[in-house]
MARDODREN-640861 format. One record per residue (C-alpha): residue number from 1; residue in one letter; x negated, y negated, z negated. Coordinates in steps of 0.2 Angstrom, whole numbers, plus 5000, padded with zeros to 4 digits. Example, Ala and Ser with C-alpha at 12.3 -4.5 7.8 and 13.67 -1.06 7.14 Angstrom:
# residues 2
resi 1, resn A, u 4938, v 5022, w 4961
resi 2, resn S, u 4932, v 5005, w 4964
END
This chain:
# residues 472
resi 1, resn X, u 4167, v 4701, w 4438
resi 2, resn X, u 4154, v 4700, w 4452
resi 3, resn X, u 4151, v 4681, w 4458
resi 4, resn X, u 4138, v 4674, w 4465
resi 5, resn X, u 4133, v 4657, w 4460
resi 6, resn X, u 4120, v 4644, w 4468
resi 7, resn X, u 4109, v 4633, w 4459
resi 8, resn X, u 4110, v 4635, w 4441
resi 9, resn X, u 4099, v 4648, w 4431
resi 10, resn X, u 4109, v 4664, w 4428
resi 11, resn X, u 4106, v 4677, w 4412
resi 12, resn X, u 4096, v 4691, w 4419
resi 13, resn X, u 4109, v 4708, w 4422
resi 14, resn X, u 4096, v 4717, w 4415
resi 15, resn X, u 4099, v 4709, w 4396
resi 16, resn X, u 4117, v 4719, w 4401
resi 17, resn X, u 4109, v 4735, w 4407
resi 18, resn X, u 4115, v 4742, w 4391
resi 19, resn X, u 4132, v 4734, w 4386
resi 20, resn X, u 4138, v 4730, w 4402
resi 21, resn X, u 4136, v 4739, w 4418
resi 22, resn X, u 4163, v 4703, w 4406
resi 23, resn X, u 4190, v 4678, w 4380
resi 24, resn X, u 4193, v 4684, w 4364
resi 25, resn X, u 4212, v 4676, w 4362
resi 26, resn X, u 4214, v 4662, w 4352
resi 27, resn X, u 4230, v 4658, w 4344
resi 28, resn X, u 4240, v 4644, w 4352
resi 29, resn X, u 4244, v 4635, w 4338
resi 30, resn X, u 4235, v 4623, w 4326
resi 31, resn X, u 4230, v 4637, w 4314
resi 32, resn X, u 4214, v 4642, w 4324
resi 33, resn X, u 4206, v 4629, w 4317
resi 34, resn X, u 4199, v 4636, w 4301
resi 35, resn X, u 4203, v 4625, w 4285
resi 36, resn X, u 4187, v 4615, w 4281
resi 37, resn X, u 4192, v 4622, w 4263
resi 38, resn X, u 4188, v 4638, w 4269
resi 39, resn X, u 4173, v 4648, w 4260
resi 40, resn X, u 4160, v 4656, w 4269
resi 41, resn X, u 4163, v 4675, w 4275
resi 42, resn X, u 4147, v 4686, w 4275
resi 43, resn X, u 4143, v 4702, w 4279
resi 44, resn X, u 4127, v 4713, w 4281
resi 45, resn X, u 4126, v 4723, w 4297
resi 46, resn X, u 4116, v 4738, w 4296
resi 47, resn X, u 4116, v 4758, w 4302
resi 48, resn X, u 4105, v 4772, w 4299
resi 49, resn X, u 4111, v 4778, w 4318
resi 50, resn X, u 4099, v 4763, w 4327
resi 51, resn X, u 4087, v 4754, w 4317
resi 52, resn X, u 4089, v 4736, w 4321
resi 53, resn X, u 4083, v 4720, w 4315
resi 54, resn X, u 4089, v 4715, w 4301
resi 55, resn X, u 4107, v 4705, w 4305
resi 56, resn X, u 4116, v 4693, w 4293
resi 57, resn X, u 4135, v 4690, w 4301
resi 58, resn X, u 4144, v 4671, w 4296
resi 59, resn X, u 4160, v 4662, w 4300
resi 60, resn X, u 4158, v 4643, w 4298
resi 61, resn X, u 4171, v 4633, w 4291
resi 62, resn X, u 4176, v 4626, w 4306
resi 63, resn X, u 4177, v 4646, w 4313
resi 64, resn X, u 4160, v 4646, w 4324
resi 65, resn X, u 4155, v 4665, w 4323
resi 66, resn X, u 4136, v 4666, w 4319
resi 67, resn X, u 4124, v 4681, w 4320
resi 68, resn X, u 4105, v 4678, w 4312
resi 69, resn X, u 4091, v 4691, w 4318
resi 70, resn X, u 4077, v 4689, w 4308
resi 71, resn X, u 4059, v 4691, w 4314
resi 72, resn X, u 4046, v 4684, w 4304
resi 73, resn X, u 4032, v 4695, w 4316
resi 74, resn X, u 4030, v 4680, w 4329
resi 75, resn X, u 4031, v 4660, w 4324
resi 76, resn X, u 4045, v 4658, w 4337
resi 77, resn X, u 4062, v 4656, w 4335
resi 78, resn X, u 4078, v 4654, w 4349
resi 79, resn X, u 4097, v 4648, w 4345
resi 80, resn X, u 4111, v 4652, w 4358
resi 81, resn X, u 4127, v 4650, w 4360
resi 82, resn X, u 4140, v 4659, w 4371
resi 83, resn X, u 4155, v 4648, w 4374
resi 84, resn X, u 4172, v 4656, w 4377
resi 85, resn X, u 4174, v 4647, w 4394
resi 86, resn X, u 4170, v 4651, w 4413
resi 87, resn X, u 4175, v 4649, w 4430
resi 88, resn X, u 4192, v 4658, w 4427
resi 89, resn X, u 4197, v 4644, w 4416
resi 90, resn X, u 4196, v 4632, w 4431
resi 91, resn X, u 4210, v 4625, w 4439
resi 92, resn X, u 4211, v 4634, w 4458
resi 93, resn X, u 4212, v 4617, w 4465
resi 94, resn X, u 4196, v 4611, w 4454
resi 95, resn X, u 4186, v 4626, w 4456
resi 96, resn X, u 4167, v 4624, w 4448
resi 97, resn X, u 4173, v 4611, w 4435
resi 98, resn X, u 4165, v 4621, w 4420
resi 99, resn X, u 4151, v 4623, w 4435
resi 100, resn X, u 4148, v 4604, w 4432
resi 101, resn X, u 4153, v 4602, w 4415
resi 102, resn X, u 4141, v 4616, w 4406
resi 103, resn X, u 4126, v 4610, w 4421
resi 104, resn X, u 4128, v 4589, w 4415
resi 105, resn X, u 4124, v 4595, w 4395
resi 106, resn X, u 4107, v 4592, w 4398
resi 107, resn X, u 4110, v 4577, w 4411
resi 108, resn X, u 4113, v 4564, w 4393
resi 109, resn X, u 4119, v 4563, w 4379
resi 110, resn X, u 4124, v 4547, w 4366
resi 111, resn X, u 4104, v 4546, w 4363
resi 112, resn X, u 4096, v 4552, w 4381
resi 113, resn X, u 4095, v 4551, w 4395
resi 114, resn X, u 4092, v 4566, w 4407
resi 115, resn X, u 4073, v 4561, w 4409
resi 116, resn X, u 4069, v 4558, w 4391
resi 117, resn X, u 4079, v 4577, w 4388
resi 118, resn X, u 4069, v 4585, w 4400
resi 119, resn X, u 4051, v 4575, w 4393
resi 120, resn X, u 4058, v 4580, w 4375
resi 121, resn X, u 4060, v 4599, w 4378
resi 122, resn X, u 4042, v 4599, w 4391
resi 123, resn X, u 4033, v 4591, w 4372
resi 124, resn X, u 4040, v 4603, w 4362
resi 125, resn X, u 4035, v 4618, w 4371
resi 126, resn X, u 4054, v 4625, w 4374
resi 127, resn X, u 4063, v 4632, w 4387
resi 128, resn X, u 4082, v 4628, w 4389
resi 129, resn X, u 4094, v 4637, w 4401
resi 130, resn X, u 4112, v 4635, w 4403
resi 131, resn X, u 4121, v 4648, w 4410
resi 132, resn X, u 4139, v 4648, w 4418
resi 133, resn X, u 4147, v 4663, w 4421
resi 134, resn X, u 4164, v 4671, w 4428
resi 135, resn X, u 4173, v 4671, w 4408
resi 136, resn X, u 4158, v 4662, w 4398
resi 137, resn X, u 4147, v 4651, w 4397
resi 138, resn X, u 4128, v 4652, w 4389
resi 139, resn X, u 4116, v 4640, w 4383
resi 140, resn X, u 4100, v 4645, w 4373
resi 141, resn X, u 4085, v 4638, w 4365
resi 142, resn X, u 4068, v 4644, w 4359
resi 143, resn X, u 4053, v 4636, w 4354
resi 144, resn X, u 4038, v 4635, w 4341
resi 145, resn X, u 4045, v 4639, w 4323
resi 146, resn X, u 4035, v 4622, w 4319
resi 147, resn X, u 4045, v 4613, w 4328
resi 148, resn X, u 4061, v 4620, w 4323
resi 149, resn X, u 4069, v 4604, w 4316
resi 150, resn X, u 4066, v 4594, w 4333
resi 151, resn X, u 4072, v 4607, w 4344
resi 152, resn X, u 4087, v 4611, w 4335
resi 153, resn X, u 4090, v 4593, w 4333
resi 154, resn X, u 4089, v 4590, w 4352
resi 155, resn X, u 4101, v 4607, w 4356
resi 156, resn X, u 4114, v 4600, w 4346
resi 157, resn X, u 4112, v 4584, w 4352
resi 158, resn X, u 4117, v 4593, w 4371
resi 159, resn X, u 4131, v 4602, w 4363
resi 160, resn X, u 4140, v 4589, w 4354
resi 161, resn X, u 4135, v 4574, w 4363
resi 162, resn X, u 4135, v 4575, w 4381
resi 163, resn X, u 4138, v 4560, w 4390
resi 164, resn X, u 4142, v 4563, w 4406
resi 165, resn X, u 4134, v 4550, w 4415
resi 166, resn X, u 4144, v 4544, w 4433
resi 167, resn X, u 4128, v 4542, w 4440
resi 168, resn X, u 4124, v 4562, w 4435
resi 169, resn X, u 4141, v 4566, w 4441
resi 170, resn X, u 4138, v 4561, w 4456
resi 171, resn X, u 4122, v 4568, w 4459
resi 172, resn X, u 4125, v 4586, w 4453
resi 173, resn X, u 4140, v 4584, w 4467
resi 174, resn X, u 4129, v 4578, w 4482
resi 175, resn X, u 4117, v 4593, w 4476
resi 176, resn X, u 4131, v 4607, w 4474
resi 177, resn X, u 4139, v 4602, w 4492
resi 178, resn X, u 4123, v 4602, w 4500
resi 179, resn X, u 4119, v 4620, w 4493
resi 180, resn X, u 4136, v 4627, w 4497
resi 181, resn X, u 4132, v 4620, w 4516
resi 182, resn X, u 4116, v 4627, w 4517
resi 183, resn X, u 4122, v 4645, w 4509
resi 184, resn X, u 4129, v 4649, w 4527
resi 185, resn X, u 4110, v 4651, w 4534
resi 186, resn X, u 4110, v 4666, w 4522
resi 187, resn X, u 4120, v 4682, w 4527
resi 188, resn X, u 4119, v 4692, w 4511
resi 189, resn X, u 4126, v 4679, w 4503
resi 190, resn X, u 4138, v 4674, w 4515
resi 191, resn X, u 4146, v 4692, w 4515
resi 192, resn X, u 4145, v 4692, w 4493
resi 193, resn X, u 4155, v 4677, w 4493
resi 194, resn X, u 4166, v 4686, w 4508
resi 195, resn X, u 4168, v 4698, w 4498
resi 196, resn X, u 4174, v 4688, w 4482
resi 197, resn X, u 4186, v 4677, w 4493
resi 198, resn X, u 4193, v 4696, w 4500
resi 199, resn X, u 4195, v 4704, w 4484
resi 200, resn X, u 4201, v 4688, w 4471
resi 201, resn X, u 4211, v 4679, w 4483
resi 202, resn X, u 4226, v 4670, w 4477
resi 203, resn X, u 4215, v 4667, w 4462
resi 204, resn X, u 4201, v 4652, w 4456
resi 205, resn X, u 4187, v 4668, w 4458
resi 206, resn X, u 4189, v 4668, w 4475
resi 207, resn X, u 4181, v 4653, w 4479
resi 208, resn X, u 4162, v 4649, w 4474
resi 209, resn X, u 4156, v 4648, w 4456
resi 210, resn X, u 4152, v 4629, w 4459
resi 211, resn X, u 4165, v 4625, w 4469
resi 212, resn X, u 4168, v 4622, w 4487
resi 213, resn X, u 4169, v 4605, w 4496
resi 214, resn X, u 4186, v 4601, w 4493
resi 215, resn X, u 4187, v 4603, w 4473
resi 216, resn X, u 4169, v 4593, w 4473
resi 217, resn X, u 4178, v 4579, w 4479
resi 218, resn X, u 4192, v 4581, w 4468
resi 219, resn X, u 4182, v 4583, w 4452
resi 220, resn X, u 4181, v 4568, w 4441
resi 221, resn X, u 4172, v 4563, w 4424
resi 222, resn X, u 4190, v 4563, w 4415
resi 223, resn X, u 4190, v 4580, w 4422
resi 224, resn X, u 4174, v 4587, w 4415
resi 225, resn X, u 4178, v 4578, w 4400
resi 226, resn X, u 4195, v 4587, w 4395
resi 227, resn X, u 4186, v 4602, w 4399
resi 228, resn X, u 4172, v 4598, w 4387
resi 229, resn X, u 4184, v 4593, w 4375
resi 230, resn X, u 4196, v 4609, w 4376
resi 231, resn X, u 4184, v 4623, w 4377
resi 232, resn X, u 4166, v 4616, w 4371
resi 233, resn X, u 4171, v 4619, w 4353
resi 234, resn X, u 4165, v 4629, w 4339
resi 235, resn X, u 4182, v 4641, w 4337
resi 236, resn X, u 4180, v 4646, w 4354
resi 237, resn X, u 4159, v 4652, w 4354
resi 238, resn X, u 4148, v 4664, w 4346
resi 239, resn X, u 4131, v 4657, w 4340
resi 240, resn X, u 4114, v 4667, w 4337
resi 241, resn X, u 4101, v 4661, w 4326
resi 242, resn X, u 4084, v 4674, w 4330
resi 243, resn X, u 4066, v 4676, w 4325
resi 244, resn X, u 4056, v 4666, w 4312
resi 245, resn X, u 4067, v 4658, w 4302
resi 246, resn X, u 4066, v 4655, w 4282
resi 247, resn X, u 4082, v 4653, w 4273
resi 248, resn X, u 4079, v 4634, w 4270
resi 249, resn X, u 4079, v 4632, w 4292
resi 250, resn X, u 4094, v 4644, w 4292
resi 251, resn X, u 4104, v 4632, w 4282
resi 252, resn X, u 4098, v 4618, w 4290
resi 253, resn X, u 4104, v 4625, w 4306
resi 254, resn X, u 4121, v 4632, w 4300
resi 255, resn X, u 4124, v 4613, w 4292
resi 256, resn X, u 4122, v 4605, w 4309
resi 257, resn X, u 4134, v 4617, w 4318
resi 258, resn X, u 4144, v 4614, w 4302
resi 259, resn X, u 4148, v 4597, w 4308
resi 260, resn X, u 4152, v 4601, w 4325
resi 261, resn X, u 4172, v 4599, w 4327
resi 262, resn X, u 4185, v 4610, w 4329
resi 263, resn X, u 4202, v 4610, w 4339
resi 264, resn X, u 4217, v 4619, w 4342
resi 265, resn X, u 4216, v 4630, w 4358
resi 266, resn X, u 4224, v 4633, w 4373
resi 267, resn X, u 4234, v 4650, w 4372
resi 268, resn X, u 4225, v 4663, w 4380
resi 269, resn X, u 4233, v 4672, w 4393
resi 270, resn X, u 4229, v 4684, w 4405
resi 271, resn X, u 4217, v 4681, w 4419
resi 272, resn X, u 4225, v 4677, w 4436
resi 273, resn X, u 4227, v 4694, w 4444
resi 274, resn X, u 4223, v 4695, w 4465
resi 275, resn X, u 4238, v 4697, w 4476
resi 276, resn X, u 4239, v 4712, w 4481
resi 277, resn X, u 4240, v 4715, w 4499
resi 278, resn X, u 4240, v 4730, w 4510
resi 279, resn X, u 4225, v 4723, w 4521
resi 280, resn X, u 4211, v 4736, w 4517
resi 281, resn X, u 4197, v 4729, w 4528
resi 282, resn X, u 4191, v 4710, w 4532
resi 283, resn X, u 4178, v 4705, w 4544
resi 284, resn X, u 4170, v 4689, w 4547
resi 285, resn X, u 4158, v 4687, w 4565
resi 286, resn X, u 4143, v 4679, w 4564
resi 287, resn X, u 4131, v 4677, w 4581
resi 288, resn X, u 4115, v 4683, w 4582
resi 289, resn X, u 4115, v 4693, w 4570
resi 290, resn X, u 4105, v 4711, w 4570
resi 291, resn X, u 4112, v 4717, w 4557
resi 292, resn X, u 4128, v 4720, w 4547
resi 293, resn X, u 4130, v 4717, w 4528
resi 294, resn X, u 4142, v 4729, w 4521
resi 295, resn X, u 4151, v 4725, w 4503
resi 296, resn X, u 4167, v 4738, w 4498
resi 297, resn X, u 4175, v 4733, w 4479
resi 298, resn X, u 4183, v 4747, w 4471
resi 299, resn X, u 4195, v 4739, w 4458
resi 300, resn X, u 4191, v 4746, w 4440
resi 301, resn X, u 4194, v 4747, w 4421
resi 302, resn X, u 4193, v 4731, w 4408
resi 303, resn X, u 4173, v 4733, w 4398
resi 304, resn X, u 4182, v 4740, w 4383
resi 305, resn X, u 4192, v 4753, w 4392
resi 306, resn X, u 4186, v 4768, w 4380
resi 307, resn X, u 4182, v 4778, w 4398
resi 308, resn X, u 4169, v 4765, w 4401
resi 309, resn X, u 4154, v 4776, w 4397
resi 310, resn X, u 4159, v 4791, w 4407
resi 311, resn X, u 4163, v 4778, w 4421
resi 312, resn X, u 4143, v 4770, w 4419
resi 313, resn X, u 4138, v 4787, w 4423
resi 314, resn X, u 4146, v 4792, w 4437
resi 315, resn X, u 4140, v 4773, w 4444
resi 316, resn X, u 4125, v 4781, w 4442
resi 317, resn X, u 4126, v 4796, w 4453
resi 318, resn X, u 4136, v 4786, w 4465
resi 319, resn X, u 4124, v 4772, w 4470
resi 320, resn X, u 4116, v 4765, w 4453
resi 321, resn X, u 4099, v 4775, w 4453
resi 322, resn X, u 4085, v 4779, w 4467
resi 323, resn X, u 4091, v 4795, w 4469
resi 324, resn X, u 4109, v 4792, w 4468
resi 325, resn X, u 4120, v 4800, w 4482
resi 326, resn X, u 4124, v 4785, w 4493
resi 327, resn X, u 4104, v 4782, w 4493
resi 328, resn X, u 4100, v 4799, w 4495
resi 329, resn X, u 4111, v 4802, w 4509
resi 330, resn X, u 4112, v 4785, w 4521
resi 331, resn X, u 4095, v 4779, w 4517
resi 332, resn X, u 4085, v 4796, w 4514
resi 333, resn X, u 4095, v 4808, w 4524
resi 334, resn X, u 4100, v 4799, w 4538
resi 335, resn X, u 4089, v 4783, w 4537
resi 336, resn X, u 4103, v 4770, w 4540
resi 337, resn X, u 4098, v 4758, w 4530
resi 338, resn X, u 4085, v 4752, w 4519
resi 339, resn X, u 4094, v 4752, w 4501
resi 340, resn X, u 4111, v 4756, w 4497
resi 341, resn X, u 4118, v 4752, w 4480
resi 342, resn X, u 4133, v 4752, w 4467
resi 343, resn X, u 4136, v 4742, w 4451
resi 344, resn X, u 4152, v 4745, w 4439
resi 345, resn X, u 4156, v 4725, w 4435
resi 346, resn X, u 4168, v 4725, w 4421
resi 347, resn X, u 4177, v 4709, w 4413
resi 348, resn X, u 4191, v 4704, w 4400
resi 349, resn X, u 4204, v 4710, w 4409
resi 350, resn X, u 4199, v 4721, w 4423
resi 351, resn X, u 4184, v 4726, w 4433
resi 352, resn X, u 4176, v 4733, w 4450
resi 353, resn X, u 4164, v 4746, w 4457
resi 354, resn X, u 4153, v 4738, w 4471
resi 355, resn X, u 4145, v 4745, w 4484
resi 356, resn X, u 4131, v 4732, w 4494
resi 357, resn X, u 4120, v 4738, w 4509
resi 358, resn X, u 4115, v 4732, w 4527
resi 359, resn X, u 4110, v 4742, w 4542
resi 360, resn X, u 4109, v 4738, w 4560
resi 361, resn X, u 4123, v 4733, w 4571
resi 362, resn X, u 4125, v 4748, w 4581
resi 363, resn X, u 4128, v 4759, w 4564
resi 364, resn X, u 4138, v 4746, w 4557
resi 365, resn X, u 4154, v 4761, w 4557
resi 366, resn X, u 4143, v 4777, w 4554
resi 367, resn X, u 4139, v 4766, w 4536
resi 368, resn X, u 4155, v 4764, w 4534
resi 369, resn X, u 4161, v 4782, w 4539
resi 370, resn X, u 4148, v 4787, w 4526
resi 371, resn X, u 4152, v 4776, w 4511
resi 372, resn X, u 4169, v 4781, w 4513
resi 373, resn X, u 4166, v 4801, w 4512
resi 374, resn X, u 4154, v 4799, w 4497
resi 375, resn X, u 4167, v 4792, w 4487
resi 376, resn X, u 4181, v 4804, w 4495
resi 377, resn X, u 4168, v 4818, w 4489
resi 378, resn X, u 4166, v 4810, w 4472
resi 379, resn X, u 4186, v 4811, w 4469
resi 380, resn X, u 4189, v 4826, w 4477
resi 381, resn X, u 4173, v 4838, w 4471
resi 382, resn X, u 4167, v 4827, w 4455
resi 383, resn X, u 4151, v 4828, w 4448
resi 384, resn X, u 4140, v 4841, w 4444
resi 385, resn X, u 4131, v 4847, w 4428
resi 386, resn X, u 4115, v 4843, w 4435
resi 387, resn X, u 4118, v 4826, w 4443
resi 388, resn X, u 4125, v 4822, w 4424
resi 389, resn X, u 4111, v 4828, w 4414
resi 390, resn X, u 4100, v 4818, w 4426
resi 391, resn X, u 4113, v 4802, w 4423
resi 392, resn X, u 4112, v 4803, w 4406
resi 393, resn X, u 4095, v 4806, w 4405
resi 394, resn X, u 4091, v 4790, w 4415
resi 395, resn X, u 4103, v 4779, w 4406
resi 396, resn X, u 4098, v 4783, w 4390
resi 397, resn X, u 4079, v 4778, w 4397
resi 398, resn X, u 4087, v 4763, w 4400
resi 399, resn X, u 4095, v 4758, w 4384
resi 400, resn X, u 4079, v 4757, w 4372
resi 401, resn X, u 4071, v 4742, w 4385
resi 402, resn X, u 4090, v 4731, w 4382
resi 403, resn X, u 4086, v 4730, w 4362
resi 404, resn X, u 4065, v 4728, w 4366
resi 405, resn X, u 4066, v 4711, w 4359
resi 406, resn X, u 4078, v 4703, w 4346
resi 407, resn X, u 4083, v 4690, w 4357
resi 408, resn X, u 4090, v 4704, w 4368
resi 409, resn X, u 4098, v 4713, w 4353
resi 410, resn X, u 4106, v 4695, w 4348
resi 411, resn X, u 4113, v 4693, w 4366
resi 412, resn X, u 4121, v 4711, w 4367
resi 413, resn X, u 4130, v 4708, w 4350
resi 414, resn X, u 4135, v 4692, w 4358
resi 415, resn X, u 4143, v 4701, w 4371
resi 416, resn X, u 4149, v 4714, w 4363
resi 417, resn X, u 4159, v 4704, w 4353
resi 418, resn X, u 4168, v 4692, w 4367
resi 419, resn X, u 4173, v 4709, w 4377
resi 420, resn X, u 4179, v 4716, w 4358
resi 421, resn X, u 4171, v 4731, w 4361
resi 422, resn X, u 4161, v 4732, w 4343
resi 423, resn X, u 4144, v 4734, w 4338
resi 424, resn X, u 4148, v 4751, w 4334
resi 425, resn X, u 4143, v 4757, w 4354
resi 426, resn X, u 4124, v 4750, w 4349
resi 427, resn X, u 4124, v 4763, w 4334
resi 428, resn X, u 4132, v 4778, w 4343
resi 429, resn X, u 4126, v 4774, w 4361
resi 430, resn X, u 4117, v 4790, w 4361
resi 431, resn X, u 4126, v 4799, w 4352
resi 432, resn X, u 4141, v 4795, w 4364
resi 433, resn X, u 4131, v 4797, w 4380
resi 434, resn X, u 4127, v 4817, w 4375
resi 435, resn X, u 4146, v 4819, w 4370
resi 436, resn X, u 4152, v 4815, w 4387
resi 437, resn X, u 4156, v 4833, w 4396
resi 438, resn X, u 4158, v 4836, w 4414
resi 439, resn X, u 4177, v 4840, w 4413
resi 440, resn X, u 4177, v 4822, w 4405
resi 441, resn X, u 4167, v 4811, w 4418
resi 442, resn X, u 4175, v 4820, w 4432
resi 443, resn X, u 4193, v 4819, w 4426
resi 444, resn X, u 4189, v 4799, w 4421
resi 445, resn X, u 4183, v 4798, w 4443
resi 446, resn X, u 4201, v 4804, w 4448
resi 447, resn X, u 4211, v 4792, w 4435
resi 448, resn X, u 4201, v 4776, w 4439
resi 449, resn X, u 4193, v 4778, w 4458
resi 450, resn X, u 4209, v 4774, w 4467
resi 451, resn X, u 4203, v 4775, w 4486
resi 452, resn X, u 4217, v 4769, w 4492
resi 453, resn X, u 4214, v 4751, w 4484
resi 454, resn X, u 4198, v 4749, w 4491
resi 455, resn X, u 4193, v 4733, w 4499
resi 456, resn X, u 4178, v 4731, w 4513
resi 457, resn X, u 4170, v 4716, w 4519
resi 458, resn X, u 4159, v 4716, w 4533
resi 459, resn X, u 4148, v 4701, w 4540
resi 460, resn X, u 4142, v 4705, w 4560
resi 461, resn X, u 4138, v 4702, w 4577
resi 462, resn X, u 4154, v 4700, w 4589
resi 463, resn X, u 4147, v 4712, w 4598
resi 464, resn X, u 4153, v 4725, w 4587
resi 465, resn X, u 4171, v 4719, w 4585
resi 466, resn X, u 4180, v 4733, w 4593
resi 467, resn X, u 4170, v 4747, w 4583
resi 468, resn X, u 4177, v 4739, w 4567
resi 469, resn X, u 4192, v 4736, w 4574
resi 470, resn X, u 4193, v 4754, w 4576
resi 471, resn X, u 4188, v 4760, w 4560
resi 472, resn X, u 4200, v 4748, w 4553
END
C-alpha cells in the first residue's frame, strides 16, 4: 500500500518499476519450522526467454529461502534480506513498533555498540540500509569482496543480536515524535498521510509508518523485543546472496545463516480491511495556504491479481507517463497545475490507484471536476489502440533499466516471491505485455475502476470551504 514514512531510508520505487507498480502464509503450527534433519533443496533457475544472471535457489534447514546471483565481473558483493514483517503487523494501538524494532538493529548488538557499528561499517567501505515498509521489512549489505568475512560477520551480528539498548529506545522515540511534529510544516505530506488516515481508517495503516505520539509513548523494549523475537526469523525471510562470490564465501555465508534460529509462527491471516463508509470526500483546512494538494485512492486488485499487467498499463495512460491524460489535459491543456500524476500500489491483499497533484486555491474544484471526468471517460470510453501501443511501448522501455544490475534482479525475485507472483513474469514480461488486446485492458478498466468507491482528500485554505462543500 501507499505510505509515507519519515526518517528512515526507504528502497527506491524505481527498483519496483518493473514488478510492482506489495506475507507469504506461514502455517500456525510448529511444523513451519523445518526439521534441522532436513537436507538441502537446490534448484537451478534459468530461461532462454530473459537472459539473467546465473541464479542458484536454496532452502536452509532452518526454512530461510536463499537466492545467489553470481557476478564475478566486479570485486563487490551485497547480502539482503527481506523479512516477512511490516507496519501491518503492528498492534493499531502500538503503531510504528516494527518502525523502531527494524531501525534499533544497527543501534547494538551483544558485541556493539551503535558507534562502534557505524565506525565498523565506515572502515569496511560498506553501506547498510534498513528498510521498513507497509508488509516487509529490508535490510541489505554490500562491500569489497576482500572484506567479505568481516562484513558478513558484522550483518549477521545486526540480525541475530540486536540489543536494544534503553538508552537507544529512547532516543529513536524523542527523534520520531519530533519529526511527526515537525511533518505538519509540510503540506504534501500533510495531505499523503490525510489521505492514508482517509482511506485505511479502522486499520493500523491509517496512522504514520513510525507511529504517532501516543503509540511512541506506549512502546516499550519488551515490546520490540517480542516482535523481534516473533517475526525476525529465518522461516519468515528471503535472503540474497549477489556478485563476486566463490563457492567457499557462499558456504561460509549460508553456514552463518544456518545458525540463526527458527520458530513457530504466528497464523497468517488477512490484512485488516478499511471500514467501509459511505463518506466519499474528506477535507482538512489549513491557513495560509495558496494552494490545494489534492490526493483521490481508487481501491484496487491484490499484486498477483492475473489482470495486474493490463491494469499497469492503463495507470500508464491515466497519469503514469508525461503524456498521460490527466497530464496532458489539467497541466498541458488547461495549465491547472504543474504535475499531475497516478501510481497503481498493489499489496498482499489488496491495492489502490492514486492520483497526487496541487493547484491554486481558486481551481481547487475545477481539479477535482477534472480528475473526476478523466476517470468517468476512462470507464465509460476505454482506451484506444494508439494510447496502448504507446503504454506498452514505454513500459517495456522501462523494464530492461529494473534488471540493469544484479542486485536489482536479486531484489525483484525477492519481491516476486513474497507477493507469490513467480518468476515466471520476469521470463514472459515481454511476451505478456504484446499479448494484452485492447478489448482485454478496457474490459479489465470496467471490472476493477469502481468510481463509486472513490475516496478524495483535500488539504486547503478555509477560504475555499464552501466550494468543496459543494462539490461534495
Amino acid at each position: 500500500m501507499v505510505k509515507y514514512s519519515i526518517g528512515i531510508i526507504l528502497l527506491s520505487s524505481f527498483l519496483l518499476n518493473s514488478c510492482q507498480t506489495t506475507k507469504k502464509e506461514s502455517s500456525s503450527n510448529s511444523s513451519t519450522a523445518i526439521s534441522a534433519a532436513a537436507p538441502l533443496v537446490a534448484r537451478p533457475v534459468a530461461s532462454s526467454a530473459l537472459k539473467l544472471k546465473p541464479t542458484k535457489e536454496i532452502t536452509l534447514e532452518n526454512g530461510l529461502k536463499v537466492y545467489v546471483f553470481r557476478d564475478m565481473s566486479l570485486p563487490r558483493f551485497s547480502v539482503n534480506l527481506m523479512i516477512k514483517v511490516g507496519q501491518k503487523d503492528d498492534p493499531i494501538e502500538k503503531v510504528g513498533l516494527n518502525y523502531i524494532t527494524a531501525s534499533l538493529l544497527e543501534q547494538g548488538t551483544n558485541s556493539y555498540t551503535a558507534v562502534q557499528i557505524a565506525d565498523r561499517i565506515a572502515s569496511l567501505g560498506s553501506n547498510l540500509s534498513i528498510a521498513p515498509s507497509d508488509e516487509y521489512t529490508f535490510v541489505s549489505i554490500d562491500g569489497l569482496s576482500m572484506s567479505v568475512d568481516a562484513i558478513v560477520d558484522i550483518f549477521s551480528e545486526l540480525i541475530f543480536k540486536p540489543a536494544f539498548p534503553n538508552s537507544e529506545i529512547i532516543k529513536m522515540k524523542k527523534d520520531f515524535t519530533a519529526q511527526i511534529k515537525k511533518v505538519q510544516d509540510d503540506a504534501s505530506r500533510v495531505a499523503d498521510l490525510g489521505l492514508s488516515s482517509f482511506v485505511h481508517r479502522g486499520t493500523v495503516l491509517a496512522y504514520p509508518s513510525i507511529g504517532t505520539e501516543a503509540s511512541l509513548k506506549v512502546i516499550n523494549k519488551s515490546d520490540i523485543i517480542k516482535n523481534y523475537l516473533a517475526n525476525y526469523r529465518p522461516n519468515n525471510a528471503i535472503l540474497s546472496i549477489v556478485g563476486s562470490i566463490t563457492d567457499d564465501v557462499e558456504k561460509k555465508i549460508l553456514d552463518r545463516f544456518k545458525a540463526w534460529p527458527s520458530r513457530a509462527l504466528k497464523p497468517a491471516g488477512v490484512s485488516a480491511a478499511p471500514n467501509i463508509e459511505n463518506k466519499k470526500m474528506e477535507t482538512q483546512l489549513k491557513k495560509d495556504l495558496v494552494q490545494s494538494e489534492i490526493r483521490v485512492a481508487l481501491p484496487m486488485i491484490p499484486r498477483k491479481h492475473p489482470d495486474y499487467l493490463k491494469l499497469r498499463l492503463a495507470n500508464e495512460i491515466l497519469g503514469g507517463g508525461f503524456v498521460s491524460r490527466l497530464n496532458s489535459k489539467i497541466r498541458d491543456q488547461l495549465g491547472l497545475t504543474y504535475g499531475i500524476s497516478s501510481t497503481l500500489d498493489l499489496g498482499l491483499d489488496r491495492g489502490y490507484l492514486y492520483i497526487s497533484t496541487f493547484t491554486k486555491n481558486e481551481t481547487t474544484v475545477q481539479v477535482l471536476e477534472q480528475i473526476t471526468a478523466e476517470l468517468n471517460r476512462l470507464v465509460t470510453d476505454g482506451v484506444t489502440a494508439k494510447e496502448l501501443s504507446s503504454a506498452k511501448n514505454m513500459v517495456l522501455a522501462q523494464f530492461p533499466r529494473a534488471l540493469e544490475t544484479v542486485d536489482r534482479i536479486a531484489f525483484n525475485f525477492m519481491f516476486l516471491d513474497f507477493y507469490g507472483v513467480g518468476h515466471s513474469y520476469l521470463y514472459d514480461f515481454q511476451k505478456a505485455i504484446d499479448r494484452v488486446s485492447q478489448d482485454e485492458i478496457n474490459e479489465a478498466i470496467r471490472n476493477h475502476f469502481k468510481l463509486e468507491n472513490m475516496k478524495v482528500f483535500v488539504l486547503a485554505n478555509p477560504a475555499i470551504e464552501k466550494n468543496l462543500k459543494v462539490f461534495n
